[in-house]
Every structure is written in structure tokens, then in C-alpha cells.
N, C-alpha and C positions, 0 to 999 in steps of 0.2 A: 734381493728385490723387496722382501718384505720391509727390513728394515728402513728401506729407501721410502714405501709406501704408506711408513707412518711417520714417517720424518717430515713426508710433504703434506701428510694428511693434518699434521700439527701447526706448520707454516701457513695453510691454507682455513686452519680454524682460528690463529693469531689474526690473522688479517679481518676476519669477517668480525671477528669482535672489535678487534680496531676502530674498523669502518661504524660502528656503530654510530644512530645518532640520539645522544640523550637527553635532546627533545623530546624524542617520539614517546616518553614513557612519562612526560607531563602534559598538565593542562595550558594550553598557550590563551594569553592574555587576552580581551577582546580590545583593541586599540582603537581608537578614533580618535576627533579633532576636543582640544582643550575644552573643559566644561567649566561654569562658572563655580565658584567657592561661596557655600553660602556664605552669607550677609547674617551681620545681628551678633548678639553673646551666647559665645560656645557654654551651652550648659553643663553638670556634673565634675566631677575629682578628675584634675591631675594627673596623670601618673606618667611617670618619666624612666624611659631606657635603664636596666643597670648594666655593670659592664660585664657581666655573662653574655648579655646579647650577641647574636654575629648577624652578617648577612655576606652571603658569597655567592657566588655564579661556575659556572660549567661551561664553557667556550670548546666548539671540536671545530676537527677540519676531515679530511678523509683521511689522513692515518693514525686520528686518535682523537685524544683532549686533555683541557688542562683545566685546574681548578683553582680559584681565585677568590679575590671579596676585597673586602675596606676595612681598615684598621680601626678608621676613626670614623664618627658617626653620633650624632644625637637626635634627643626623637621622643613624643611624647602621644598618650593615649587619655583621652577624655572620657571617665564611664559614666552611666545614670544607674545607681541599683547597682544592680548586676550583669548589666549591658554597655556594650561600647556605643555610646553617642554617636547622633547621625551623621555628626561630623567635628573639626577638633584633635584629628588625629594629622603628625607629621615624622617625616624623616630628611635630616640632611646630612648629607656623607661629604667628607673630604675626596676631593679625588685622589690627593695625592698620595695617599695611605691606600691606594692600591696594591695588593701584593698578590701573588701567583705562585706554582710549586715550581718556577723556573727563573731565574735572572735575570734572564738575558727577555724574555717574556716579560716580565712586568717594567723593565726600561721602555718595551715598546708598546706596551698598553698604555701608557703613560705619554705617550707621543703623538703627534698629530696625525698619524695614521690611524688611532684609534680613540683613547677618551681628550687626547691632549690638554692633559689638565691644567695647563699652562695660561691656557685662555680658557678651560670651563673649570675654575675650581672645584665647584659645588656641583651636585644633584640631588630635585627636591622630588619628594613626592607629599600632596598635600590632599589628603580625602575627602571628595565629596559626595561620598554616600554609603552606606553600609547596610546590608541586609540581610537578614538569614535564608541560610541556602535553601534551596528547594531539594526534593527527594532525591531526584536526577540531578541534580549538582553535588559537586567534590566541600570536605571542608563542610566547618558548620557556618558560613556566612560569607557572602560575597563582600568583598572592599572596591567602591573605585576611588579613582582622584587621579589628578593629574599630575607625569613624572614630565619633568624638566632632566634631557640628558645632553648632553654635546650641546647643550645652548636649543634643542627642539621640545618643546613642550608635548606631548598627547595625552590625551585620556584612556587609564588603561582602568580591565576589570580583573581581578582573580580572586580564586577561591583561598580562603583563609580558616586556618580550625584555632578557633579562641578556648583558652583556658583559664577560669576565673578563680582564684582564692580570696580568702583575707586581705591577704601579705604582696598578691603577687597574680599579674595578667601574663598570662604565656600566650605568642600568637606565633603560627608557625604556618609556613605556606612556602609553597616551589610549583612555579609554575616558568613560561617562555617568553621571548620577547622577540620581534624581530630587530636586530638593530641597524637594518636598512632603513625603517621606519625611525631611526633617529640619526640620521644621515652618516652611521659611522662603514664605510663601507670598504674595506681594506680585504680586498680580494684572496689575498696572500698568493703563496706560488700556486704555475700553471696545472701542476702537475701535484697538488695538496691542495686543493682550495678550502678555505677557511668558512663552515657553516653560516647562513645567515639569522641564526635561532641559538638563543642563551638561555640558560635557563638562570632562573633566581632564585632563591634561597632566604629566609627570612627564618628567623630563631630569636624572638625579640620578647623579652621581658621586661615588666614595669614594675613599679612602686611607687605607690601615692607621694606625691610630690611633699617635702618638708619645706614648708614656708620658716 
């Protein structure tokens, strides 16, 4: 009987961790309707993606999740001084250097049930505004701009922690997204339904660009 009673006591704390969702342990984005890109010349340096960079995501449903991101991807940060510019910052990702920790998963993120990159190659995110965080906010600076995903544009915010050297801008940030709010809405089975919150992942490093 004991033995029975930690057998089930194991199966029963499998499950609850399963179930977890790892959203709940980020900051979700603040979304709204597409904002304008300033106008005018982006002022201060260059600095452009190297390929240590990644960016990936965290996708669950109820008996689990799975971890993901984009192969391919370029991307470039505009500083002044010692600061990231108010704006001048971008990122575009191939969709189709999607990849996932499963196969048969990353064929069908790749499909019209989810990024179908087929018809959205790309997805942009292009920033219209940066500002350093307050006390009460995550990260030393807030980033917005607007992400173009499955062909839907919105204005998203999240907390981002910058790191400046000489040689080298390290920006790093995980926060959520809903992706009903980018019309990708693939319910999955009745009985596993598929979260409608991802989380993102950003690890992006630069180097002043060589002309």
C-alpha cells in the first residue's frame, strides 16, 4: 500500500508540473494597435546582430511544452554615447528556420495552422520608443515598437535589460505574447488544448557595424 502511495504520489506531482504554465513566471507584453515609426535621421552608431545572438520561445498546452526560436534572423541597434537611441532599432526573422525540440512540431508550426510561413515569410519588429525602466518595472528599460507576425501588425511593450561595453551591446529580455492577438489560433486537441501565451526569449548581441 505504501508503495502504491508513492507511486501515485509521483504521477500526481508529474502531472501538476506538467500542467504548468510558463507564462505565469514572465512579464506579458502590453499590446495595442500599431504605432507610428518616427520620421527623420536615425541618429548615433550602428551596431549589428552577431551570430551568437538567438531568440526562441516556450509554447505549452496542458500536458506540457515545447521550446523553439529562429535559425535565421538579422537585426541592428542604433546607440548615442552610451545609450540605445529613441529609435533605429530592428529585427527580421525568417520564418522558415523555425525549429523546435520535436519534428514532427516544427513541420506544423511551419503550416497554416500556425506561423505558415509560406505566405508570412518574415516577421518584423521595428521600435518606436525606448526608455529606462522605472523602480517598479522588470529590466533596465522598456522597448516598444511594432511586431508584424502572421501578416498582423500590433504595438507591443516589454521590459528589456541592456548591456553596454566597448566591443559589444548585450540585450536580453523574456517576456509573453498572446498569439490570438496575432490571429494564430490553433486550438490543438479537445482534451490538450494548446496555451494561448508564449513566451519570447531575446539574447541579442551587437557590434558597431564595419562600413
Amino acid at each position: 500500500m505504501k508503495a502504491t502511495f508513492i507511486t501515485l504520489t509521483g504521477i500526481a506531482s508529474i502531472a501538476l508540473v506538467s500542467c504548468d504554465n510558463p507564462a505565469d513566471k514572465t512579464t506579458s507584453a502590453k499590446t495595442g494597435e500599431a504605432q507610428a515609426v518616427p520620421v527623420g535621421d536615425v541618429t548615433g552608431q550602428k551596431w549589428v546582430f552577431s551570430e551568437d545572438s538567438s531568440i526562441s520561445f516556450i509554447g505549452s498546452k496542458v500536458t506540457g511544452s515545447h521550446e523553439g526560436g529562429f535559425k535565421e534572423f538579422t537585426g541592428y541597434f542604433h546607440v548615442n554615447g552610451d545609450q540605445l537611441a529613441e529609435s533605429g532599432h530592428q529585427v527580421v526573422i525568417t520564418m522558415d528556420s523555425t525549429w523546435s525540440d520535436a519534428e514532427k512540431l516544427t513541420g506544423h508550426l511551419k503550416s497554416a495552422d500556425f506561423f505558415d510561413v509560406e505566405k508570412y515569410p518574415q516577421t518584423t519588429f521595428v521600435a518606436t520608443g525606448v526608455r529606462k525602466s522605472e523602480a517598479s518595472e522588470k529590466g533596465t528599460h522598456q522597448l516598444s515598437g511594432n511586431l508584424k507576425l502572421h501578416g498582423v501588425e500590433k504595438s507591443i511593450e516589454f521590459p528589456v535589460t541592456v548591456e553596454k561595453s566597448e566591443e559589444q551591446i548585450h540585450l536580453t529580455a523574456e517576456f509573453d505574447i498572446n498569439r490570438f492577438d496575432f490571429d494564430i489560433k490553433y486550438p490543438g486537441k479537445q482534451d490538450d488544448l494548446i496555451r494561448e501565451e508564449v513566451v519570447i526569449k531575446f539574447d541579442l548581441k551587437a557590434k558597431p557595424e564595419v562600413n
